[in-house]
N, CA, C and O atoms as a GROMACS GRO file, in nm:
protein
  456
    1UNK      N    1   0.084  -0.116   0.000
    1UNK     CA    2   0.000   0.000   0.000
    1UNK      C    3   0.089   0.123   0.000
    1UNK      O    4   0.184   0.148   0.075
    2UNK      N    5   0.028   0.209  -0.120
    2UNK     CA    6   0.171   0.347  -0.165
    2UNK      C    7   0.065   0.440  -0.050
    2UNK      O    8  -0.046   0.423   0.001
    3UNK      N    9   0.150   0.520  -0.048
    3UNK     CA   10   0.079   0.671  -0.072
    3UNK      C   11   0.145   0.748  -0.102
    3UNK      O   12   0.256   0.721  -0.148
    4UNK      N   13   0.097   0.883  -0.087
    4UNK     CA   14   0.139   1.001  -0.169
    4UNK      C   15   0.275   1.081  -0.176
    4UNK      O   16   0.325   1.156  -0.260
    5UNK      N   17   0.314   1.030  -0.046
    5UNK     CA   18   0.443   1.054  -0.019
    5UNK      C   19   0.550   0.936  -0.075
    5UNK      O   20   0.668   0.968  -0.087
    6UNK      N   21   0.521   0.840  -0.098
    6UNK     CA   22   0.617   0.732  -0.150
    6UNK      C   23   0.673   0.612  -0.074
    6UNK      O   24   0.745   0.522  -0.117
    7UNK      N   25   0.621   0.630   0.056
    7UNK     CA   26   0.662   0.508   0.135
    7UNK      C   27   0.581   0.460   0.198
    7UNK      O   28   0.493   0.545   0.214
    8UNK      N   29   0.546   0.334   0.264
    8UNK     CA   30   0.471   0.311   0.332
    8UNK      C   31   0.451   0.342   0.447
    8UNK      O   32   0.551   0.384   0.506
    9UNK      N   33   0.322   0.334   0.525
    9UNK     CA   34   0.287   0.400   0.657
    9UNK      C   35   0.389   0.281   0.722
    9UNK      O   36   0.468   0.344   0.793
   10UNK      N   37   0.412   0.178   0.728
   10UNK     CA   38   0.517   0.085   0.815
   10UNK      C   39   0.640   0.172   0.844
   10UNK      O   40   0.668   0.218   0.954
   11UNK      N   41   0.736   0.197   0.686
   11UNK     CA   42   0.833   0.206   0.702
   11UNK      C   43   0.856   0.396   0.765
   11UNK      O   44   0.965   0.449   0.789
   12UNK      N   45   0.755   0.446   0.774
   12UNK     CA   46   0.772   0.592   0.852
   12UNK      C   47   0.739   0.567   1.039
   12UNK      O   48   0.726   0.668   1.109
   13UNK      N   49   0.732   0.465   1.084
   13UNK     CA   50   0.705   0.417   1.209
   13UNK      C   51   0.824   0.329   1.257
   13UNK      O   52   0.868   0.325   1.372
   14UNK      N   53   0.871   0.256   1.146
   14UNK     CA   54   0.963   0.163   1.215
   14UNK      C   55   1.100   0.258   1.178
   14UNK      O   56   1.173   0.261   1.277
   15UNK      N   57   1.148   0.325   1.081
   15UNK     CA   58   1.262   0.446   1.084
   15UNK      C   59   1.309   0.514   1.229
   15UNK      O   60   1.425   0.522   1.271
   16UNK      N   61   1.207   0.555   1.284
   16UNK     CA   62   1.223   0.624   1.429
   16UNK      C   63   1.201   0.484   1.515
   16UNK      O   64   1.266   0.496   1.619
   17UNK      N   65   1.137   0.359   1.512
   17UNK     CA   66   1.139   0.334   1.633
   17UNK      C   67   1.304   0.224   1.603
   17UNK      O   68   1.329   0.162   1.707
   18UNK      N   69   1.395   0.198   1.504
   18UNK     CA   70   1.488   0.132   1.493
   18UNK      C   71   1.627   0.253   1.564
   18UNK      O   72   1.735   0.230   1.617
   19UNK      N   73   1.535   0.415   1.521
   19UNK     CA   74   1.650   0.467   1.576
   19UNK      C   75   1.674   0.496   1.766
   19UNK      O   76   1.772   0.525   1.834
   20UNK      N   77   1.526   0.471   1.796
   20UNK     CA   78   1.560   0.501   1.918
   20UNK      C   79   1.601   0.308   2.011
   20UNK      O   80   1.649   0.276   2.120
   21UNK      N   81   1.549   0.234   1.896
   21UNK     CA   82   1.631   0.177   2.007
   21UNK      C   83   1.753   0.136   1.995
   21UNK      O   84   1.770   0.027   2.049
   22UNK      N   85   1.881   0.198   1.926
   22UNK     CA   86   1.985   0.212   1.882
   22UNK      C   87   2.039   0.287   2.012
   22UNK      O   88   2.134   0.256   2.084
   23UNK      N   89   1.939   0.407   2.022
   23UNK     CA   90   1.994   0.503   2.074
   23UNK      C   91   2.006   0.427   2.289
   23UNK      O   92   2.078   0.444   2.387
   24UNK      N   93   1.869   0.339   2.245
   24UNK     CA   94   1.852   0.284   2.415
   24UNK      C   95   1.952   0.196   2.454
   24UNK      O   96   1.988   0.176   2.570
   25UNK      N   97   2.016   0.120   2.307
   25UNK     CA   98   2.143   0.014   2.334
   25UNK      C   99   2.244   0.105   2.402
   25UNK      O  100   2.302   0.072   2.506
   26UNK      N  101   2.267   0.254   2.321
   26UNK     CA  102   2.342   0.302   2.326
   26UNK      C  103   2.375   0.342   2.507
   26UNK      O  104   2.477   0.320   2.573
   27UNK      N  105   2.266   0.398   2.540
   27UNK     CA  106   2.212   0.448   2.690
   27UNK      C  107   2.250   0.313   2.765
   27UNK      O  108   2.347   0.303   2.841
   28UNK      N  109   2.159   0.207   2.734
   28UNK     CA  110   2.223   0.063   2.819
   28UNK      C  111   2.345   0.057   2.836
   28UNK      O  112   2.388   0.045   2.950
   29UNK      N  113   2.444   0.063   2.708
   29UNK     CA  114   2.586  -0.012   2.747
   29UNK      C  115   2.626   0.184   2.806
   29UNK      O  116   2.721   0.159   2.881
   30UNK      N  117   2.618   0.266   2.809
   30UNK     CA  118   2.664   0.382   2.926
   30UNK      C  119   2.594   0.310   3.038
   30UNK      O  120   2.693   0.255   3.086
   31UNK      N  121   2.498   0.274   3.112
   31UNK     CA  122   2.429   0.266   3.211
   31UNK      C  123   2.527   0.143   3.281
   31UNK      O  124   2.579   0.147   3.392
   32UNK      N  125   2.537   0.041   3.188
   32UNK     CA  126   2.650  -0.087   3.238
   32UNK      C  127   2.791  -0.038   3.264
   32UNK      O  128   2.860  -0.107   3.340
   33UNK      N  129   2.839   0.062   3.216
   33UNK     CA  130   2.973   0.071   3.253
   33UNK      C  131   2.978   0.150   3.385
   33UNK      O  132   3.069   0.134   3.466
   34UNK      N  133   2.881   0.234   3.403
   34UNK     CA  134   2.900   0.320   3.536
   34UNK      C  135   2.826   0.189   3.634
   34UNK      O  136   2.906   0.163   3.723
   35UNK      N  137   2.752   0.135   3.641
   35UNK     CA  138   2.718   0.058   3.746
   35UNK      C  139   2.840  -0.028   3.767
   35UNK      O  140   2.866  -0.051   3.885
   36UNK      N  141   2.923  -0.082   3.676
   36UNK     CA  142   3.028  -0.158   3.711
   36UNK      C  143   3.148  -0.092   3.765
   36UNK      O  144   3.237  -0.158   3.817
   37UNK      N  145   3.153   0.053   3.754
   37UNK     CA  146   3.223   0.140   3.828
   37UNK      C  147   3.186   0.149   3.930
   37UNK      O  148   3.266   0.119   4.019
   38UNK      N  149   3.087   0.183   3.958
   38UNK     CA  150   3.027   0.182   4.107
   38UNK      C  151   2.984   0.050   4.188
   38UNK      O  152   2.953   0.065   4.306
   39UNK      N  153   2.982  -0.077   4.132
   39UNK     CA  154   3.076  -0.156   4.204
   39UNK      C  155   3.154  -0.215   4.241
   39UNK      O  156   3.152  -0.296   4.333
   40UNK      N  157   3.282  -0.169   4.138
   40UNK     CA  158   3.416  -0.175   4.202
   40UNK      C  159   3.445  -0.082   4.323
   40UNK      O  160   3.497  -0.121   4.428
   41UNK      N  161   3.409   0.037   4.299
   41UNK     CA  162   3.410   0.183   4.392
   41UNK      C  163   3.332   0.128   4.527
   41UNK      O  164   3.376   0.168   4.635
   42UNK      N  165   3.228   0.047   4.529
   42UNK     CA  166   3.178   0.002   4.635
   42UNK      C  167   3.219  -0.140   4.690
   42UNK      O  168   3.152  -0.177   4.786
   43UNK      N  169   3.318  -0.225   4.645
   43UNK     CA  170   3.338  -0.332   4.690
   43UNK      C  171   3.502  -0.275   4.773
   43UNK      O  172   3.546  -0.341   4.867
   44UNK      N  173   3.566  -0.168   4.729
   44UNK     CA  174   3.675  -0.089   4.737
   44UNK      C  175   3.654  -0.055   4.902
   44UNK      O  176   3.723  -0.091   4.997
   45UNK      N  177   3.515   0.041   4.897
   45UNK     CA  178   3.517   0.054   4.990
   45UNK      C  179   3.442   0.004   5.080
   45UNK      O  180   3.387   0.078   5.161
   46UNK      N  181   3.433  -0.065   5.082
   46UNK     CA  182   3.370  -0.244   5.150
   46UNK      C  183   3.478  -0.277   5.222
   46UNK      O  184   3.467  -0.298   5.342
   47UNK      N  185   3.593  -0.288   5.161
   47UNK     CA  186   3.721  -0.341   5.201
   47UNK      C  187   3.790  -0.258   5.296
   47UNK      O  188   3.858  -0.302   5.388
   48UNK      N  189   3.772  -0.146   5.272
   48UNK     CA  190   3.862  -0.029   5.390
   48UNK      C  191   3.810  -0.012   5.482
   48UNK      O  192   3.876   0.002   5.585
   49UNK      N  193   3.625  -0.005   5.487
   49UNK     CA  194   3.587  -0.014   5.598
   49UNK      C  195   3.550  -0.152   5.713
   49UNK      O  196   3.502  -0.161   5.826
   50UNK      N  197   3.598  -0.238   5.620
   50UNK     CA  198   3.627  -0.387   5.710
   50UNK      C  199   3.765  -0.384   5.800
   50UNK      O  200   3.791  -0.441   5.906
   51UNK      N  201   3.834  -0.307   5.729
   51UNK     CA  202   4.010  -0.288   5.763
   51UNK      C  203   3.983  -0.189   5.882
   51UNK      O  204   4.054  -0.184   5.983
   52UNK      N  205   3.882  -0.119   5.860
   52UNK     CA  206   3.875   0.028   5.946
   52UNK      C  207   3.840  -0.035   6.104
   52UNK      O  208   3.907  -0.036   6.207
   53UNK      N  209   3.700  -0.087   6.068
   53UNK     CA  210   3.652  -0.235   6.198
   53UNK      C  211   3.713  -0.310   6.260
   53UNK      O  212   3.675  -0.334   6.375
   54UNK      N  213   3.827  -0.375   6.208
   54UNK     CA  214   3.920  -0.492   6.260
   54UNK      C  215   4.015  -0.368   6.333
   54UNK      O  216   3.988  -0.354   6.453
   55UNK      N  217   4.100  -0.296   6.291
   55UNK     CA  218   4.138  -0.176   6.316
   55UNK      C  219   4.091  -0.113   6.498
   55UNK      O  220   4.172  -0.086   6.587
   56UNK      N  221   3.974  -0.107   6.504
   56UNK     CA  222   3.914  -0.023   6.541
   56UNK      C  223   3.895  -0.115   6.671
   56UNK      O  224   3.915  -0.076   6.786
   57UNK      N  225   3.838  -0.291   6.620
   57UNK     CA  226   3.827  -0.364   6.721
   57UNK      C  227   3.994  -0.401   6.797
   57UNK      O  228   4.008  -0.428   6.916
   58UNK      N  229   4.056  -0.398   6.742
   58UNK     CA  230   4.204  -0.426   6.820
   58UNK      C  231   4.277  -0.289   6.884
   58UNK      O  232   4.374  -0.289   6.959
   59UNK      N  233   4.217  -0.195   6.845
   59UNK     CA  234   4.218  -0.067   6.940
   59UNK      C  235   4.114  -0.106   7.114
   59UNK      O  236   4.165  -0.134   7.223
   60UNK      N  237   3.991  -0.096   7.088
   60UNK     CA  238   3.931  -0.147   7.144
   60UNK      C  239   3.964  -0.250   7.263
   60UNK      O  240   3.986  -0.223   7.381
   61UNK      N  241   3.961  -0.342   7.215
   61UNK     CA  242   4.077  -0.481   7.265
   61UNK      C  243   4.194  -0.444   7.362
   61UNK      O  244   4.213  -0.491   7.474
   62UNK      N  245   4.278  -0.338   7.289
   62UNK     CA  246   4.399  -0.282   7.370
   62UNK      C  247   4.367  -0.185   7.479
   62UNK      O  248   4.439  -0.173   7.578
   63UNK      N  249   4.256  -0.115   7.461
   63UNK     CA  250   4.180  -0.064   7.590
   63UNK      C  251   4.130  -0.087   7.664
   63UNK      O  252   4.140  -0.027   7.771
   64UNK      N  253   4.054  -0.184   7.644
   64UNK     CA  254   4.010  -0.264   7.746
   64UNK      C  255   4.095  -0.333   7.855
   64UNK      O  256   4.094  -0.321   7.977
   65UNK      N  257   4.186  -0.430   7.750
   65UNK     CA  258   4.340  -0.473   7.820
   65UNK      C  259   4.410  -0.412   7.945
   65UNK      O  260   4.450  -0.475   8.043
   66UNK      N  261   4.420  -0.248   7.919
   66UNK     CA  262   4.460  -0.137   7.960
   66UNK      C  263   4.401  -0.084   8.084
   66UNK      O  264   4.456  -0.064   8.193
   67UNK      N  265   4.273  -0.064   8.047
   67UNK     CA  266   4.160  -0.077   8.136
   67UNK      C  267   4.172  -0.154   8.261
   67UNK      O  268   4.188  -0.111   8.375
   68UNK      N  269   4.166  -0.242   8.231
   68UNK     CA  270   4.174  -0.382   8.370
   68UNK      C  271   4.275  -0.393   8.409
   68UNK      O  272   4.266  -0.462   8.511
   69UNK      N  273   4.398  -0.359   8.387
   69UNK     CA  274   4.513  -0.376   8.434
   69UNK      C  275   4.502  -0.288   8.524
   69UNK      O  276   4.493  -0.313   8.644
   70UNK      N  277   4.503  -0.155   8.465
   70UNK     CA  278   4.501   0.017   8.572
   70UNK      C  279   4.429  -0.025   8.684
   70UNK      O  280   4.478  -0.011   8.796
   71UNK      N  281   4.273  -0.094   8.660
   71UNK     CA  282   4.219  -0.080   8.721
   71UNK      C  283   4.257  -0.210   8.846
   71UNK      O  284   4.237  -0.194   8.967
   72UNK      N  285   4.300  -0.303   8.800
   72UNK     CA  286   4.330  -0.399   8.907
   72UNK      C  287   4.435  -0.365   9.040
   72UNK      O  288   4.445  -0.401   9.158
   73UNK      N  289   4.518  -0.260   8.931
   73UNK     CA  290   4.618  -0.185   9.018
   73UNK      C  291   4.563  -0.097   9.125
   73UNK      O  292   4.601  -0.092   9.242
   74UNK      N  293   4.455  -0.019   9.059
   74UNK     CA  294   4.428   0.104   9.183
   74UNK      C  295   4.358  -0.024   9.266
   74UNK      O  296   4.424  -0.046   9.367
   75UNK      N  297   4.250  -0.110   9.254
   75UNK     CA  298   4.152  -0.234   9.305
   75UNK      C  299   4.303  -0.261   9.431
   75UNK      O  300   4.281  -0.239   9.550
   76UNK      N  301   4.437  -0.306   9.389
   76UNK     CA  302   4.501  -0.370   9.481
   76UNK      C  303   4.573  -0.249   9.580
   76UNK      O  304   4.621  -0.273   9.691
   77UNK      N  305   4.570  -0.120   9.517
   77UNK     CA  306   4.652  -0.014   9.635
   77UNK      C  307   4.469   0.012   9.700
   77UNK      O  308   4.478   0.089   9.794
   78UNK      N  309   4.396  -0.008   9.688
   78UNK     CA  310   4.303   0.029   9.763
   78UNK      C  311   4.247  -0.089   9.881
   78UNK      O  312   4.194  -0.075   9.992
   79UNK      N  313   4.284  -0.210   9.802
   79UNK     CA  314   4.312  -0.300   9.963
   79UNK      C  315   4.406  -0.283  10.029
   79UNK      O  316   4.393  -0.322  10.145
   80UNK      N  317   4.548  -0.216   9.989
   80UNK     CA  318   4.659  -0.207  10.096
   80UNK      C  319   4.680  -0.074  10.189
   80UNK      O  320   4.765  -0.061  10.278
   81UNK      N  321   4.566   0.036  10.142
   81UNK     CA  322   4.551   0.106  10.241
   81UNK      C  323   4.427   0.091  10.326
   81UNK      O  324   4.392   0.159  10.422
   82UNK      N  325   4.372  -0.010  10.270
   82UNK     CA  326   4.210  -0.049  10.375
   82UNK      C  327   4.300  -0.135  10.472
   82UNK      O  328   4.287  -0.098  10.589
   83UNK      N  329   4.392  -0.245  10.455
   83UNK     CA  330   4.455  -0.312  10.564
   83UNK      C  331   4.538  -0.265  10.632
   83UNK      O  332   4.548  -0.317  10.743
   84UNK      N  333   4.650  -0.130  10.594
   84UNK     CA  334   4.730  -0.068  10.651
   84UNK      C  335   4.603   0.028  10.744
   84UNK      O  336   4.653   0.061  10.852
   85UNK      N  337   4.499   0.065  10.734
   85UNK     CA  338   4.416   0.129  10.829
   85UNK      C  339   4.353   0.057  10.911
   85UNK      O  340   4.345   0.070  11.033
   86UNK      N  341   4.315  -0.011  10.853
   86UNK     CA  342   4.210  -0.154  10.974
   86UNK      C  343   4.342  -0.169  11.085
   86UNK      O  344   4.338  -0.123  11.199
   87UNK      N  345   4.428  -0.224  11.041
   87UNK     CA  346   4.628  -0.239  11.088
   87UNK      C  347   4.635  -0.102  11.246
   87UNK      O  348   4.651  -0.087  11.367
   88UNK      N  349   4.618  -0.057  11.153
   88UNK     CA  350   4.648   0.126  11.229
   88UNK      C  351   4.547   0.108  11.338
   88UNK      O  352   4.582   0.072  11.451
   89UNK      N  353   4.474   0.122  11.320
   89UNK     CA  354   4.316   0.151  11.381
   89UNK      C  355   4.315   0.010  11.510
   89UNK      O  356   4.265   0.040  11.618
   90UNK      N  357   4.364  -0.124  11.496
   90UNK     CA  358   4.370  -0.220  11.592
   90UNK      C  359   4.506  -0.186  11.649
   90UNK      O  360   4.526  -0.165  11.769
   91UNK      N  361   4.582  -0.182  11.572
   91UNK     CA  362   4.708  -0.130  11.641
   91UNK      C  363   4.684  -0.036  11.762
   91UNK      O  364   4.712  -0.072  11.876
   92UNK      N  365   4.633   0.080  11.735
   92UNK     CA  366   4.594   0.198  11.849
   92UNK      C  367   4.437   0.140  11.937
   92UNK      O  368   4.357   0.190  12.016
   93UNK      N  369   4.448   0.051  11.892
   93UNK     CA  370   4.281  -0.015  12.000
   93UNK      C  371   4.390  -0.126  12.112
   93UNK      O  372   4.387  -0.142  12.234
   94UNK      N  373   4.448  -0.166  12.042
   94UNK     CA  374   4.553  -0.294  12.132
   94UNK      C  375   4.623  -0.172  12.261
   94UNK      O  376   4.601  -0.176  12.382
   95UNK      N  377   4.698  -0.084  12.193
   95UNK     CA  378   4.757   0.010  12.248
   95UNK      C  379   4.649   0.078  12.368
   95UNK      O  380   4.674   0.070  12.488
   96UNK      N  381   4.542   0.138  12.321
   96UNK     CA  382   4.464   0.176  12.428
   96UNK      C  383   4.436   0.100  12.554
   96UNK      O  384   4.453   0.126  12.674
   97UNK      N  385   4.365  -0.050  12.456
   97UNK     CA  386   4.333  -0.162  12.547
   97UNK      C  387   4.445  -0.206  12.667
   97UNK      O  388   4.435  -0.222  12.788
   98UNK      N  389   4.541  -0.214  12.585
   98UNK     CA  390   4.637  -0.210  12.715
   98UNK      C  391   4.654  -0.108  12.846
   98UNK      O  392   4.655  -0.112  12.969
   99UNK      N  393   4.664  -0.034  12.760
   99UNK     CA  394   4.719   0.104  12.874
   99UNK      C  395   4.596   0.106  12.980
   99UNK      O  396   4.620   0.155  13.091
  100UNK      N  397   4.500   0.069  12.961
  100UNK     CA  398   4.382   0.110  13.009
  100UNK      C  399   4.385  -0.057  13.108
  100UNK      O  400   4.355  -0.060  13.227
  101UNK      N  401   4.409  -0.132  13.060
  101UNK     CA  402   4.438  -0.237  13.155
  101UNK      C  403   4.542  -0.264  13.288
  101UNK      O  404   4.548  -0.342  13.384
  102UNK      N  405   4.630  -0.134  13.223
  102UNK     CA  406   4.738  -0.158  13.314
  102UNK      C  407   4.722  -0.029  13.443
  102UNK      O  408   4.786  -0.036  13.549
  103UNK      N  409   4.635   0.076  13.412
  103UNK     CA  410   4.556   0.123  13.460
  103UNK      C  411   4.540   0.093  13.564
  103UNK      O  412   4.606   0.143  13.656
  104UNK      N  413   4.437  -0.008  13.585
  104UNK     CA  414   4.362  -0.100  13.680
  104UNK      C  415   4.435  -0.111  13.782
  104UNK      O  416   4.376  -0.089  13.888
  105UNK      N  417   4.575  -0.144  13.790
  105UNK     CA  418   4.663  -0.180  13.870
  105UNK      C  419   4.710  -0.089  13.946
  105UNK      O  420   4.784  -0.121  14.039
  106UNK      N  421   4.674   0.063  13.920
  106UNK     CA  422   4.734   0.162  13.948
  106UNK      C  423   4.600   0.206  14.040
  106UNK      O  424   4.478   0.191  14.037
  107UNK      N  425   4.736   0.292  14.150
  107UNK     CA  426   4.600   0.362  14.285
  107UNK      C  427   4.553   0.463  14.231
  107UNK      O  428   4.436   0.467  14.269
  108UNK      N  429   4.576   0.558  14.158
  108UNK     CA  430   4.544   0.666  14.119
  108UNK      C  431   4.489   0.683  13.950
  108UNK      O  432   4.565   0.728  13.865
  109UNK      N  433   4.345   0.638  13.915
  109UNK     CA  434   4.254   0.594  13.809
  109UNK      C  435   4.308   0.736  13.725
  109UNK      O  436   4.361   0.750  13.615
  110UNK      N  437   4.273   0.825  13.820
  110UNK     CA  438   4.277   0.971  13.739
  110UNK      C  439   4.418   0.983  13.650
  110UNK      O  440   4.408   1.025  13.534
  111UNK      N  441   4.549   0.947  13.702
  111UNK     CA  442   4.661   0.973  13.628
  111UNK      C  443   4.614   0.843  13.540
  111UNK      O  444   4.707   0.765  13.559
  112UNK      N  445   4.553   0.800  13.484
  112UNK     CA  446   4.521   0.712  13.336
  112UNK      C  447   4.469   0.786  13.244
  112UNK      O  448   4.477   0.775  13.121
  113UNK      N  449   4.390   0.901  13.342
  113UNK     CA  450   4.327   0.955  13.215
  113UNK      C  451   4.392   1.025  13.136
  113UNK      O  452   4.463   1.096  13.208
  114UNK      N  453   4.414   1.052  13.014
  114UNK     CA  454   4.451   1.153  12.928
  114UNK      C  455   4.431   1.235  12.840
  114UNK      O  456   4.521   1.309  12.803
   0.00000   0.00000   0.00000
């Protein structure tokens, strides 16, 4: 079927639609190369921030380490001045207790007191 113009109504429909999808291959293979950029760019940094984590956990790790040590230290000077005082404190109770016993023996109560 002619018409007046010389070509058929097909071939004025399929002209434009062969060119655009030339043009969509064209758009596809741009669209494939940047997504494959962007996941190299994202597996990249996938990797640094796994490095960053492990990193981060052996920091971590070493503080903690750090942590408990300090702290076991002050934990053990803080029992050796609770026993050097308990120490002190019976020490001067023995001391009283005595004096005050030996007291007793004495005629004059008042020279005990002090």
């Amino acid at each position: 079927m002619e018409t007046g113009l010389g070509k058929e109504p097909a071939d004025l429909v399929l002209e434009p639609l062969r060119i655009i999808r030339g043009d969509i291959a064209r758009l596809d293979r741009k669209i494939d190369v940047k997504i494959d950029g962007l996941r190299t760019e994202l597996r990249s940094e996938t990797a640094d921030l796994r490095s960053d984590f492990h990193s981060l956990r052996a920091d971590v790790a070493a503080d903690f380490v750090t942590m408990r040590k300090e702290t076991g230290e002050q934990i053990a000077g803080l029992r050796r001045a609770v026993v050097e005082h308990h120490s002190a404190v019976l020490g001067h109770g023995v001391l009283i207790w005595a004096s005050k016993r030996a007291c007793v023996g004495w005629s004059s109560i008042s020279a005990c007191r002090q």
